[in-house]
Structure formats: C-alpha cells, structure tokens
N, CA and C atoms of all chains as a GROMACS GRO file, in nm:
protein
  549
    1UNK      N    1  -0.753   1.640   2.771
    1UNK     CA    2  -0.849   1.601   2.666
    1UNK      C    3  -0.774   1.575   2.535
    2UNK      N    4  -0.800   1.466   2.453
    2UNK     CA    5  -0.756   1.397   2.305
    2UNK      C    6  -0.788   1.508   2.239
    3UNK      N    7  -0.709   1.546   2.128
    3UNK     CA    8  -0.715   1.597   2.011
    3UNK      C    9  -0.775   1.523   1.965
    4UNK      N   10  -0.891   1.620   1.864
    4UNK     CA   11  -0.966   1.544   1.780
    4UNK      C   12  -0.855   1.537   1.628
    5UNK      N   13  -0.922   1.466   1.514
    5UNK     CA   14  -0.810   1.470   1.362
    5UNK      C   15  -0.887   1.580   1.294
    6UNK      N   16  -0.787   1.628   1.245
    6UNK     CA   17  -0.840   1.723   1.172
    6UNK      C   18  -0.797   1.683   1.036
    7UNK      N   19  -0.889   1.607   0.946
    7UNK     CA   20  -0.870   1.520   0.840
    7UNK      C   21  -0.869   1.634   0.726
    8UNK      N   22  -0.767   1.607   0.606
    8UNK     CA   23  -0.705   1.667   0.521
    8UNK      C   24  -0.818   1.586   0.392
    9UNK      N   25  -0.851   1.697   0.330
    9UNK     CA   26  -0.962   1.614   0.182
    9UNK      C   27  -0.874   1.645   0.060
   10UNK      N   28  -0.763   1.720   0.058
   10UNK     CA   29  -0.698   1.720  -0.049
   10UNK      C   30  -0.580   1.611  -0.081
   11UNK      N   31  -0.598   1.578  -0.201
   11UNK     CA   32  -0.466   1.436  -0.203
   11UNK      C   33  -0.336   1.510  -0.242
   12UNK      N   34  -0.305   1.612  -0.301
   12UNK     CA   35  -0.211   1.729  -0.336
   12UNK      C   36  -0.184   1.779  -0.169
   13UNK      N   37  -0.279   1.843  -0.096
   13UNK     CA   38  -0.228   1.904   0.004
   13UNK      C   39  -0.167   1.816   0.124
   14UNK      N   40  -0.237   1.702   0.106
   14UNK     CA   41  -0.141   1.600   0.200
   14UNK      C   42   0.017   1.615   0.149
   15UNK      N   43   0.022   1.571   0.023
   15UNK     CA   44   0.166   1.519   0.036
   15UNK      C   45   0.209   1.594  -0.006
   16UNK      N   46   0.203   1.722   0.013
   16UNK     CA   47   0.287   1.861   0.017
   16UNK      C   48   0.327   1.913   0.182
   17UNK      N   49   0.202   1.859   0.242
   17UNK     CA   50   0.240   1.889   0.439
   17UNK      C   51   0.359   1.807   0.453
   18UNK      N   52   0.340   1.616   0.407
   18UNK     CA   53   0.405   1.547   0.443
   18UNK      C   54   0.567   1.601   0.379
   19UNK      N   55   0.553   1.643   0.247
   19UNK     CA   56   0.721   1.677   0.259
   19UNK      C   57   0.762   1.772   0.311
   20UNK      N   58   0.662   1.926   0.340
   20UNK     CA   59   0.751   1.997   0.454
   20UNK      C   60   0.719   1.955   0.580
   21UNK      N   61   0.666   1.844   0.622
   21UNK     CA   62   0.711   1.845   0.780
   21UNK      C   63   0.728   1.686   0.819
   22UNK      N   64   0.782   1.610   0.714
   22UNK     CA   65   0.903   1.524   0.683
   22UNK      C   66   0.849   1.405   0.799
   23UNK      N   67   0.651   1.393   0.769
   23UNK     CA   68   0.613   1.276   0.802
   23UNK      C   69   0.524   1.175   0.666
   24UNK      N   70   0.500   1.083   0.720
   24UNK     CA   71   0.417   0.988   0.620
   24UNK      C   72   0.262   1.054   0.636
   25UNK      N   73   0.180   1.007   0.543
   25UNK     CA   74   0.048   0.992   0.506
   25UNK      C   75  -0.030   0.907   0.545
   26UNK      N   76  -0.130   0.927   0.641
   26UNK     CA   77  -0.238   0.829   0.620
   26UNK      C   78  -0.344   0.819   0.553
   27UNK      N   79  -0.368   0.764   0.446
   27UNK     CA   80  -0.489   0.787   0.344
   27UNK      C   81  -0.581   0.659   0.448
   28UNK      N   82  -0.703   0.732   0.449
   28UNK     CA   83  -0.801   0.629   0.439
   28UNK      C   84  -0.949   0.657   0.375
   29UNK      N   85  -0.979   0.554   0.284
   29UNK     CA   86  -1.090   0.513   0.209
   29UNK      C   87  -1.202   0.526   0.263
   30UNK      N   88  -1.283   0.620   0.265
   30UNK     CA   89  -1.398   0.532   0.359
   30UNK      C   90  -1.533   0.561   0.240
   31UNK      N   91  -1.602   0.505   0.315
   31UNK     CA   92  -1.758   0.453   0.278
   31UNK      C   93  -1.815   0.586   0.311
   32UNK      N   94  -1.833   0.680   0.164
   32UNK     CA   95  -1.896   0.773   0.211
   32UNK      C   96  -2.073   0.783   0.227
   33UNK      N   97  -2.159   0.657   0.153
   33UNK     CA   98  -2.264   0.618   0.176
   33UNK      C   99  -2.365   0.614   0.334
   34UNK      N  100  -1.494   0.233   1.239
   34UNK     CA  101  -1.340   0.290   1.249
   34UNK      C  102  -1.421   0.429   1.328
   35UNK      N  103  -1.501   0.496   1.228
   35UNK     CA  104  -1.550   0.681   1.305
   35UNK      C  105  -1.629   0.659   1.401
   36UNK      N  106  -1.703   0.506   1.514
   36UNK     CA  107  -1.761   0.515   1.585
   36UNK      C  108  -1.675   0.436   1.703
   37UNK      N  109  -1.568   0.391   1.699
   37UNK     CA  110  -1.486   0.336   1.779
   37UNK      C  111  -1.340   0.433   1.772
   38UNK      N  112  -1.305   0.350   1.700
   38UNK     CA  113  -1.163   0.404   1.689
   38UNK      C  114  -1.062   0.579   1.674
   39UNK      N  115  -1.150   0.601   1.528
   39UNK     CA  116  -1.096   0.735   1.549
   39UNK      C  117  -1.174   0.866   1.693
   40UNK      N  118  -1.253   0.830   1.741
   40UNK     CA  119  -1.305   0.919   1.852
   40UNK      C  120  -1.133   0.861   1.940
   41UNK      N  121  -1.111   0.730   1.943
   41UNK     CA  122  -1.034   0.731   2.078
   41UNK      C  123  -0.904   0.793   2.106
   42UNK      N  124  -0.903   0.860   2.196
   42UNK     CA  125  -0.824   1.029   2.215
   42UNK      C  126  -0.683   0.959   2.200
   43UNK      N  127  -0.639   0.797   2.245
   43UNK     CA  128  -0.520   0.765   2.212
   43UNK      C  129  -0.455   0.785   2.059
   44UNK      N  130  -0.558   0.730   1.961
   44UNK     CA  131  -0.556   0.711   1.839
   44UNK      C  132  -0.551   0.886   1.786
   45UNK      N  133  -0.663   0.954   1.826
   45UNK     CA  134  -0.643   1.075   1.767
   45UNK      C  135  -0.488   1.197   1.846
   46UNK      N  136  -0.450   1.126   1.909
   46UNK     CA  137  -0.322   1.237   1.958
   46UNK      C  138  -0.214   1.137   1.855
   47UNK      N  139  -0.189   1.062   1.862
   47UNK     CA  140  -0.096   0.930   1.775
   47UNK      C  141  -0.104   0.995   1.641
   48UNK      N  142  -0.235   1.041   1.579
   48UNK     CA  143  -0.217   1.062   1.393
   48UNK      C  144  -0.197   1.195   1.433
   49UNK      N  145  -0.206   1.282   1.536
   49UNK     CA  146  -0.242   1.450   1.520
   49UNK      C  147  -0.080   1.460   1.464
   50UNK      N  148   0.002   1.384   1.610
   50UNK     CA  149   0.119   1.429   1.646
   50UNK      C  150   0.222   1.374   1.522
   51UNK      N  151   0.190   1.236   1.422
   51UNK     CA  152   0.280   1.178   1.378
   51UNK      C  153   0.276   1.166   1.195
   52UNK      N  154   0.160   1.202   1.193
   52UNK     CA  155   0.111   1.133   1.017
   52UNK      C  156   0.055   1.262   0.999
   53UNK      N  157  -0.016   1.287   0.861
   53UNK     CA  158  -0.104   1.348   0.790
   53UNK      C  159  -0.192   1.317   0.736
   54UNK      N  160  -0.292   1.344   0.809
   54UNK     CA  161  -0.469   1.249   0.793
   54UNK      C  162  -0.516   1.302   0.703
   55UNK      N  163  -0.519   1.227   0.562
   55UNK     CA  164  -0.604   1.226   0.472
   55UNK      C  165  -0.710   1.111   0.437
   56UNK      N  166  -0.841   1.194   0.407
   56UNK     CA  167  -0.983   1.076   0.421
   56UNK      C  168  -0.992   1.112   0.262
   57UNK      N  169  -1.043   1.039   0.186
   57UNK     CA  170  -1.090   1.034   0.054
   57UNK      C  171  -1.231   0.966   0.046
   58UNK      N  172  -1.371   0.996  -0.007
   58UNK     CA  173  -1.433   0.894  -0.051
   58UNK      C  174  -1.399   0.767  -0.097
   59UNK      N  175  -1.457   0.651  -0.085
   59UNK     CA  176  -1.424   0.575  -0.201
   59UNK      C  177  -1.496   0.562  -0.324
   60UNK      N  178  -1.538   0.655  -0.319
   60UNK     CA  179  -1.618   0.679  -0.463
   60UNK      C  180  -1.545   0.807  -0.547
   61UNK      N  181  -1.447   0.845  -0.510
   61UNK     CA  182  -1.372   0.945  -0.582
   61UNK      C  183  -1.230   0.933  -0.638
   62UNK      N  184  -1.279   0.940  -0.765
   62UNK     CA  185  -1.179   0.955  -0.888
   62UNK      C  186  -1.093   1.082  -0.886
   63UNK      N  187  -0.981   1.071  -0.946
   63UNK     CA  188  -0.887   0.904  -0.973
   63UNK      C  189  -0.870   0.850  -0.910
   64UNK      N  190  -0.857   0.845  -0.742
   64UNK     CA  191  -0.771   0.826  -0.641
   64UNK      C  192  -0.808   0.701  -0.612
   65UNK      N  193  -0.952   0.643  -0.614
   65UNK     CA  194  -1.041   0.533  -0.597
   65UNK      C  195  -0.976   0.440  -0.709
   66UNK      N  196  -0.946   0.495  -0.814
   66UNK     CA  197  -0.940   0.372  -0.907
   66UNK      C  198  -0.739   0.327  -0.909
   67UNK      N  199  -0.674   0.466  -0.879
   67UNK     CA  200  -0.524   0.488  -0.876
   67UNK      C  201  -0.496   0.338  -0.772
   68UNK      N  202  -0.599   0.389  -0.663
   68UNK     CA  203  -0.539   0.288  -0.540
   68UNK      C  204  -0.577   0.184  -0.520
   69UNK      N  205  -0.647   0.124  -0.636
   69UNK     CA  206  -0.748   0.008  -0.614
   69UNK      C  207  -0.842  -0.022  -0.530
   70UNK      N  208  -0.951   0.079  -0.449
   70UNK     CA  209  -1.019   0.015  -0.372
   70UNK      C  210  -1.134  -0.022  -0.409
   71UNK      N  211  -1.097  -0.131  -0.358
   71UNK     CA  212  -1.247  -0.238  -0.360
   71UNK      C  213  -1.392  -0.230  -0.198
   72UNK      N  214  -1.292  -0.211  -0.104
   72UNK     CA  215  -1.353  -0.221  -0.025
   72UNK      C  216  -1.342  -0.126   0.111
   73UNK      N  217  -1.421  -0.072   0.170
   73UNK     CA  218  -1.366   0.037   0.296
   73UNK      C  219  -1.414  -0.078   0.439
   74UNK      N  220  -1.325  -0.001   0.530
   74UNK     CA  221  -1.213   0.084   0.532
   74UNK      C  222  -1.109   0.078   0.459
   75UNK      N  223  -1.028   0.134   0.343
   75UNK     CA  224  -0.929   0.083   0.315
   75UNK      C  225  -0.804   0.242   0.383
   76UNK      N  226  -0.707   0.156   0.395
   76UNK     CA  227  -0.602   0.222   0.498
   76UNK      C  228  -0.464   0.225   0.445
   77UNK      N  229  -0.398   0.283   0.468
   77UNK     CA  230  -0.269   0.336   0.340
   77UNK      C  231  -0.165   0.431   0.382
   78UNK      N  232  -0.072   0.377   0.390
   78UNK     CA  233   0.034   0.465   0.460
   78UNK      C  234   0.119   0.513   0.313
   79UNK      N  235   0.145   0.624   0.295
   79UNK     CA  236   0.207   0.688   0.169
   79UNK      C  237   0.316   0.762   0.199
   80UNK      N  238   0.420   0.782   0.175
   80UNK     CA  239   0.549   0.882   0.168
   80UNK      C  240   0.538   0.988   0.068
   81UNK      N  241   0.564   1.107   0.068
   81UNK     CA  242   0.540   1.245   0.034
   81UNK      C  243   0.558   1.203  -0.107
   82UNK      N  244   0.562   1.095  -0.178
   82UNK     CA  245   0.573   1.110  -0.340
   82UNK      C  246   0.447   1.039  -0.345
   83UNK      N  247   0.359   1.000  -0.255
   83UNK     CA  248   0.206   0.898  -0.307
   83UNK      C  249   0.303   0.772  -0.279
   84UNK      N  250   0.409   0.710  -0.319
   84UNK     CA  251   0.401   0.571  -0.310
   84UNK      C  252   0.345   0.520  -0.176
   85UNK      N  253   0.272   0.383  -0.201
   85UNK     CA  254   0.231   0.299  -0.045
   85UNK      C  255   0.361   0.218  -0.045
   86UNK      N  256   0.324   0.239   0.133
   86UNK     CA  257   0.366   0.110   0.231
   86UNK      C  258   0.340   0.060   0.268
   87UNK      N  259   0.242   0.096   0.305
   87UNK     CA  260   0.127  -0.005   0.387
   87UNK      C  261  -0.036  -0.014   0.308
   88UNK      N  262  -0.064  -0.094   0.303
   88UNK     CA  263  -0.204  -0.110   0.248
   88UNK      C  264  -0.283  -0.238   0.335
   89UNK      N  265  -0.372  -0.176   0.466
   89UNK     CA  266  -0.472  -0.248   0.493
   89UNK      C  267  -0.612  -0.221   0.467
   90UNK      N  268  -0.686  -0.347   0.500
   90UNK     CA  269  -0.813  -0.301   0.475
   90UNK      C  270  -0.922  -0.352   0.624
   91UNK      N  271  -1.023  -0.297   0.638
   91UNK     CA  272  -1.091  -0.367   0.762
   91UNK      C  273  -1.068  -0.303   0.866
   92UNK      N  274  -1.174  -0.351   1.016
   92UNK     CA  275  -1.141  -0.237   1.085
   92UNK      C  276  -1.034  -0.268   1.190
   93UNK      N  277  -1.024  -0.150   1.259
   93UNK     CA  278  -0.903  -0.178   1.369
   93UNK      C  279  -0.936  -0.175   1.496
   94UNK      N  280  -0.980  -0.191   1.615
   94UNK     CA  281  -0.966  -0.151   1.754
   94UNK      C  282  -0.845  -0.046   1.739
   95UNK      N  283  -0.864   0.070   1.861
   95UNK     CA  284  -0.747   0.141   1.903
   95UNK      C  285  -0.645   0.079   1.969
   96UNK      N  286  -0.593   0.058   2.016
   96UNK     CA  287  -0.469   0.000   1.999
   96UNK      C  288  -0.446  -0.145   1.904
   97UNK      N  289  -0.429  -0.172   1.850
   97UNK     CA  290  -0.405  -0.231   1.722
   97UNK      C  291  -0.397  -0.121   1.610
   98UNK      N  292  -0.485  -0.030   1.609
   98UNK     CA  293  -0.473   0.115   1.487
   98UNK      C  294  -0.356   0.120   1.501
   99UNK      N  295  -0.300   0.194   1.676
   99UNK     CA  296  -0.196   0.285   1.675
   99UNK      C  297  -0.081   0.170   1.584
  100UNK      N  298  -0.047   0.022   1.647
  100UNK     CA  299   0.097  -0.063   1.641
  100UNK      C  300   0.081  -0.075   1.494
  101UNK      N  301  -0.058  -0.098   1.460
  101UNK     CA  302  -0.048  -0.089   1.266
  101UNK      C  303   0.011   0.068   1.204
  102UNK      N  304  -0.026   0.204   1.238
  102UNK     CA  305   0.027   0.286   1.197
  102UNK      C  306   0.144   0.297   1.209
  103UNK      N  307   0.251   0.276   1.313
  103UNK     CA  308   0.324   0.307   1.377
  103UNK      C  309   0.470   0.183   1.249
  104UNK      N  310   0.364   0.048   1.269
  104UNK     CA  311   0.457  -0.023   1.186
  104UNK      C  312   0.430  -0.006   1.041
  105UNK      N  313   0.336   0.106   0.962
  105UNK     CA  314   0.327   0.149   0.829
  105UNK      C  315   0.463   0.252   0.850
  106UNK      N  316   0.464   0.356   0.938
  106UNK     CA  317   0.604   0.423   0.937
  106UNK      C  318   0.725   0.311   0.919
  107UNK      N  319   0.724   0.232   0.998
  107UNK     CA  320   0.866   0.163   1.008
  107UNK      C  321   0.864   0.122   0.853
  108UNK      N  322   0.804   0.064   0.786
  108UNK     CA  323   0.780  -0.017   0.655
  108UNK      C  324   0.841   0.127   0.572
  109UNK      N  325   0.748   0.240   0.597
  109UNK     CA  326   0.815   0.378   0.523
  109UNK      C  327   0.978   0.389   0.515
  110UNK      N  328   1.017   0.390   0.654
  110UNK     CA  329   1.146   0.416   0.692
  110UNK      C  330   1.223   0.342   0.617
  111UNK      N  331   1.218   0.159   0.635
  111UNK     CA  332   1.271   0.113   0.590
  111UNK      C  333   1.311   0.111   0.443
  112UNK      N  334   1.182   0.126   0.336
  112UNK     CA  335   1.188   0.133   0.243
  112UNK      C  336   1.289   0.224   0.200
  113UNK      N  337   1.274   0.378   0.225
  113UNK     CA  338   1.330   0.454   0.240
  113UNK      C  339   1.513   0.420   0.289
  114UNK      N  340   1.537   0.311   0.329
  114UNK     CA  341   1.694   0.275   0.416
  114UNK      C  342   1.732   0.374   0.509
  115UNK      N  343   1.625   0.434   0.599
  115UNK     CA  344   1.634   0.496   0.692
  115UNK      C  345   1.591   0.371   0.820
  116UNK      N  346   1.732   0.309   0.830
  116UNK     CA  347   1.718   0.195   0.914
  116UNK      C  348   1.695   0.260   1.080
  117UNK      N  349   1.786   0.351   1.103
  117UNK     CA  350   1.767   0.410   1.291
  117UNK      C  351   1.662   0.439   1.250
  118UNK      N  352   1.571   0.465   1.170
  118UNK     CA  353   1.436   0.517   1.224
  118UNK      C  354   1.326   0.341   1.230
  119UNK      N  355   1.347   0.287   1.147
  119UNK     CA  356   1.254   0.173   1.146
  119UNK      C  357   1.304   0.094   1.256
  120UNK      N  358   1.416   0.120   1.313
  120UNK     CA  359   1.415   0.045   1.412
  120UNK      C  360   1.330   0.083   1.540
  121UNK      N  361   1.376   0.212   1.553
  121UNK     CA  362   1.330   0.317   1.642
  121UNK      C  363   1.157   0.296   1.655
  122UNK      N  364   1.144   0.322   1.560
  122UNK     CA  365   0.947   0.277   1.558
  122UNK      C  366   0.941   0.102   1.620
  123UNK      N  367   1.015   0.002   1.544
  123UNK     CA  368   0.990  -0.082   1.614
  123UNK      C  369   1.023  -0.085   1.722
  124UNK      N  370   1.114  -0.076   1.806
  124UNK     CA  371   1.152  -0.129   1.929
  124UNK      C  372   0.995  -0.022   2.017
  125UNK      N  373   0.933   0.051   1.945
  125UNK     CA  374   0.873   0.149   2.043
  125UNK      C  375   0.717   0.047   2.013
  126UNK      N  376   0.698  -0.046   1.900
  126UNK     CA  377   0.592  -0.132   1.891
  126UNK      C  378   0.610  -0.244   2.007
  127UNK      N  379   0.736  -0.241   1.986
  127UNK     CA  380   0.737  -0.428   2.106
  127UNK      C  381   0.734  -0.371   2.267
  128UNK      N  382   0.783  -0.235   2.267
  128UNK     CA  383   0.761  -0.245   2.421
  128UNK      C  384   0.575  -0.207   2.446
  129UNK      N  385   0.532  -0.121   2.383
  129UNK     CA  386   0.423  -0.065   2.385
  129UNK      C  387   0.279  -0.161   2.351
  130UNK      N  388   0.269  -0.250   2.245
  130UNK     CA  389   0.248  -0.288   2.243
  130UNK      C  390   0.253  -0.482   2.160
  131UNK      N  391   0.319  -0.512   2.264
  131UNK     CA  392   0.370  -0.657   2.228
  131UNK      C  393   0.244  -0.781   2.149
  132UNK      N  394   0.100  -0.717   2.296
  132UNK     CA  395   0.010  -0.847   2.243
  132UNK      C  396  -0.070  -0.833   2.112
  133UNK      N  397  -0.002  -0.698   2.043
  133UNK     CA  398  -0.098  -0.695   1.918
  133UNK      C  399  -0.074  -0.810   1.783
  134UNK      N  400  -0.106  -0.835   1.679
  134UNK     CA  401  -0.050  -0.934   1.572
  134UNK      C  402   0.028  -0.836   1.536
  135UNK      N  403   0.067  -0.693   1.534
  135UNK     CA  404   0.215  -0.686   1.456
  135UNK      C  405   0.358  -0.664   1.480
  136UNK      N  406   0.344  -0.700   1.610
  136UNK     CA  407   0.449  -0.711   1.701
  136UNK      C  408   0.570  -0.805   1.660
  137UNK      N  409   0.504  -0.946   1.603
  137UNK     CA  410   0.545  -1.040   1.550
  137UNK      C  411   0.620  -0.974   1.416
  138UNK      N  412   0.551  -0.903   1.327
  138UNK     CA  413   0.631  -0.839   1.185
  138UNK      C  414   0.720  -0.764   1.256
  139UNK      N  415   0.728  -0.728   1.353
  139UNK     CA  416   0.797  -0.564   1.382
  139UNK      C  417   0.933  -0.698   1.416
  140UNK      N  418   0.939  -0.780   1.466
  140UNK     CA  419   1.065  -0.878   1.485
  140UNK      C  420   1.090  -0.915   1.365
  141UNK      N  421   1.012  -0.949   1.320
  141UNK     CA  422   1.086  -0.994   1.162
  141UNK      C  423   1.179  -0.847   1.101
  142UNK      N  424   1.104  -0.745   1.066
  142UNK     CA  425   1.197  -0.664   1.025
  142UNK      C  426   1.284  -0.574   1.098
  143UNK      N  427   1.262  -0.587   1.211
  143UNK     CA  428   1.387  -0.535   1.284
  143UNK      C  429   1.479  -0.607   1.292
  144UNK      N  430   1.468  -0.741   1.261
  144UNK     CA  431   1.562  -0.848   1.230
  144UNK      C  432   1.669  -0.815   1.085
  145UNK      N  433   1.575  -0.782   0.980
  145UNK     CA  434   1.628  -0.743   0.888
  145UNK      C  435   1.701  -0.643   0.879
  146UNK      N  436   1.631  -0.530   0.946
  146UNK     CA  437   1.700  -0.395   0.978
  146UNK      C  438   1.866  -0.412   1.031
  147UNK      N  439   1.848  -0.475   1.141
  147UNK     CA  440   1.991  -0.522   1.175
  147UNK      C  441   2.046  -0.577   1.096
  148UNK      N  442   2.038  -0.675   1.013
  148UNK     CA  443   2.120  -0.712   0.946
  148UNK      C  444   2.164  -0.636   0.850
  149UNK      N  445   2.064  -0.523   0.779
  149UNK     CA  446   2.141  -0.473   0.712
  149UNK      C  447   2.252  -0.310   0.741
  150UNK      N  448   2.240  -0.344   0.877
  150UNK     CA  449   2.315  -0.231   0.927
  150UNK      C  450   2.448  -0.300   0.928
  151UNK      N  451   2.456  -0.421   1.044
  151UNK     CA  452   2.555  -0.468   1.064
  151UNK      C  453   2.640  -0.550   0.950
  152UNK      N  454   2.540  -0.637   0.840
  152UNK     CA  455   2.570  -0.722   0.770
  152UNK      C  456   2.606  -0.839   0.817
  153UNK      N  457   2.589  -0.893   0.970
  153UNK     CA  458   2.590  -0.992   1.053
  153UNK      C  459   2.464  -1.043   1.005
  154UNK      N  460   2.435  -1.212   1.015
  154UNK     CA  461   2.356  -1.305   0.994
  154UNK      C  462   2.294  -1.315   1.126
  155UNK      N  463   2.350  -1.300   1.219
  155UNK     CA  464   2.290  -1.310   1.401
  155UNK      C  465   2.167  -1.233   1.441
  156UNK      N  466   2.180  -1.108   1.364
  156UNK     CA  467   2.007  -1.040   1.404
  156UNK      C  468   1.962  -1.116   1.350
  157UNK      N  469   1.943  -1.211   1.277
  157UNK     CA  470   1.829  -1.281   1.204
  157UNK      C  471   1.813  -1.400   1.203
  158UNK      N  472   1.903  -1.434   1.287
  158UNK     CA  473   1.880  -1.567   1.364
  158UNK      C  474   1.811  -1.556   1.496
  159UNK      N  475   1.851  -1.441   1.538
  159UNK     CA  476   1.805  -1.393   1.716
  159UNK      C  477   1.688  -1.355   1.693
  160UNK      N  478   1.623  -1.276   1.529
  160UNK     CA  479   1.460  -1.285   1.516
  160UNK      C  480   1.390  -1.372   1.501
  161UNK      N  481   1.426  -1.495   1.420
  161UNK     CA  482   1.379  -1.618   1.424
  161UNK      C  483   1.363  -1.690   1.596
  162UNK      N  484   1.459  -1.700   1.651
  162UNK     CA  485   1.429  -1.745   1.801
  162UNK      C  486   1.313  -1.655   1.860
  163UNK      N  487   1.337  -1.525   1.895
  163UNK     CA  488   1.232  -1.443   1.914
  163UNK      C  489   1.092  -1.490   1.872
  164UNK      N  490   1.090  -1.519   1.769
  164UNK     CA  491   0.962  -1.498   1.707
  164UNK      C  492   0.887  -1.693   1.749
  165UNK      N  493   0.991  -1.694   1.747
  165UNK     CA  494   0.980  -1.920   1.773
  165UNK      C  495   0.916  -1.886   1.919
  166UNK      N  496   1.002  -1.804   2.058
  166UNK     CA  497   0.966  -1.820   2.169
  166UNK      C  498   0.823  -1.734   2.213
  167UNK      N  499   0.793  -1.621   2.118
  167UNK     CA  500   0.684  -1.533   2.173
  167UNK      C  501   0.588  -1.538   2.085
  168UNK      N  502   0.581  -1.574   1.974
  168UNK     CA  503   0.522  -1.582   1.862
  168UNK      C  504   0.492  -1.728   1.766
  169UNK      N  505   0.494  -1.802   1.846
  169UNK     CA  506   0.499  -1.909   1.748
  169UNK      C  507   0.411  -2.000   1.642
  170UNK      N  508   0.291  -1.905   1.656
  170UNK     CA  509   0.194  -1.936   1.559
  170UNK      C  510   0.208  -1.813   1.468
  171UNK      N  511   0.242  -1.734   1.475
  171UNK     CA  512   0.264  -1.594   1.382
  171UNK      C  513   0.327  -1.637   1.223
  172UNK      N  514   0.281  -1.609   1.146
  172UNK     CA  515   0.349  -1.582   0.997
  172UNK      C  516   0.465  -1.593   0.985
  173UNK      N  517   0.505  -1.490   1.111
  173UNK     CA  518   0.644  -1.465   1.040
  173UNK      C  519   0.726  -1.548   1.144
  174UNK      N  520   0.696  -1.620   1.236
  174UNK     CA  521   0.774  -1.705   1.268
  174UNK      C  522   0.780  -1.786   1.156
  175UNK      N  523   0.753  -1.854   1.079
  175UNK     CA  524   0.766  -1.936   0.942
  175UNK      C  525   0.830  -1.881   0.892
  176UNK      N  526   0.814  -1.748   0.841
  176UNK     CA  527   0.904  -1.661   0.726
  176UNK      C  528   1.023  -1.677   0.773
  177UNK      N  529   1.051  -1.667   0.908
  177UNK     CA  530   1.186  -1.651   0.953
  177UNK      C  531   1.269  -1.742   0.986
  178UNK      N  532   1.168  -1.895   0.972
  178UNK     CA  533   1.236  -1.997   0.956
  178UNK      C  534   1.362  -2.029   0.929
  179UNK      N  535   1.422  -2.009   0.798
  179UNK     CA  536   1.542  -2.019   0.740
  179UNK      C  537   1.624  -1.952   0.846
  180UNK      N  538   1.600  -1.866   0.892
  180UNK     CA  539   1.716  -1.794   0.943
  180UNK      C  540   1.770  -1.877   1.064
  181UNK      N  541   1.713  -2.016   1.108
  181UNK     CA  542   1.778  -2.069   1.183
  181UNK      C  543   1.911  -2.138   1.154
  182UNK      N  544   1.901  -2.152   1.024
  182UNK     CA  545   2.035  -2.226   0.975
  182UNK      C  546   2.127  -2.162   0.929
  183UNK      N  547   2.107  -1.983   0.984
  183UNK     CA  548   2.294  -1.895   0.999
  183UNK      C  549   2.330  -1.927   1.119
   0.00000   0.00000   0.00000
C-alpha cells in the first residue's frame, strides 16, 4: 500500500527539514476555496 | 491535483521518499505575494534557502508529476553545480519516463551538464541530435539547435 503525504503547513519548518535531511522542497499553492 | 494525482500511491511514495511537502493556501501572506501567485495549482521546487527552481503552474497527471518533480531536483542540483547529481536524476527521467514532455529538457540539460564536466562541445552536440531524432517538435530541440555547429 502507497504512502499517503504527510503535507508540511509551515514555510520555516520545511526548509529547516530540507537542510537537515539535504532534500529540496515542494511548495504547492493551492486553492483553498 | 488532490482528486487525481496526489491520492496516486506512485506520486505519494516519490514526494514521501524524496522532497518535503509543503502546501500553503494561496490566500496566505507573505508567501502568496513573496511567490507571486496568481493562479493554483501553483508548484515550486525550493532549496533549503527558499530560492525556486522550478516554478509550474496547472495540473499534472501522475506520471508527468513524478518526471516534473524529479526534473525540479535536477534544475536544483544543477543550479547548485552538483552536476553527478543532475545527471543522475536525469538519466533516471529518460529511462523511466521518456514519453513525458520533460524528457526532452532532461536532454537538453544533461547535455549541458556534460559539458560542463568535461568542457567538451560533443555532449552538446550529441544533445542536439538526440533531441532532433526523439524529440523533434520539442522546444528544446530548437534551443539546441546551435549546438549542431560544434
């Protein structure tokens, strides 16, 4: 069975994961309407 | 994108295992106005300082997501002049998935990549052919035009 994402809401806590575990970011925008 | 794509278990093992999934409103400040969005989906590959590499917008089918994420890393890498890795991502776009549209970029800059490893003109002539024989309505077969005359 797929892992579901377990989506990150902080813009600080992303790119604090991404430099200790020395991957990129995916931001995405969405339509919260 | 949340009724197709991100459910599909390919797509969600691909971001679990490789990126750091961050969702933002687009109605939330600053980040809305920092990144310019105008319109959702908007999609954004960032390196641990915020700068982008990638900036799409619109939706994706799953496989097309994955070869677009996959070639926002390489774009990272490269930027970065971490060439074995942008290569590494590409060569893993063209075997995996060739018939997507960014298969075609992933030759163009693995073209580049080589060249700037080797400093030989020949990767970038051999991407231009590439891109002439498998790609020849693609963008970047044009872009890569010139490179027929090293």
């Amino acid at each position: 069975m797929g892992k579901t994402i377990e989506w990150i809401t902080d813009f600080k806590e992303a790119l604090e994961r991404a430099r200790k575990e020395n991957k990129a970011v995916l931001l995405d925008f969405f339509n919260p309407q | 994108m949340d009724a197709v794509t991100y459910p599909n278990s390919e797509v969600a093992d691909f971001i679990s295992k490789n990126l750091i999934p961050l969702r933002i409103g687009s109605d939330v400040d600053p980040y809305a106005g920092q990144f310019n969005v105008k319109w959702t989906p908007k999609i954004l590959i960032l390196d641990s300082t915020g700068k982008i590499h990638q900036d799409n917008v619109g939706f994706y089918p799953p496989e097309e997501f994955i070869a677009s994420l996959e070639l926002g890393m390489a774009k990272m890498d490269f930027d970065l002049d971490c060439l074995e890795e942008t290569t590494s991502h590409l060569d893993h776009i063209l075997a995996k998935y060739p018939q997507t549209p960014e298969a075609a970029e992933a030759i163009f800059i693995g073209g580049v990549a080589e060249y700037k490893k080797s400093g030989s003109g020949e990767p970038l002539k051999n991407a231009y052919k590439k891109l002439r024989e498998k790609y020849p309505n693609s963008e970047w077969a044009t872009r890569a035009a010139p490179y027929r005359l090293l």
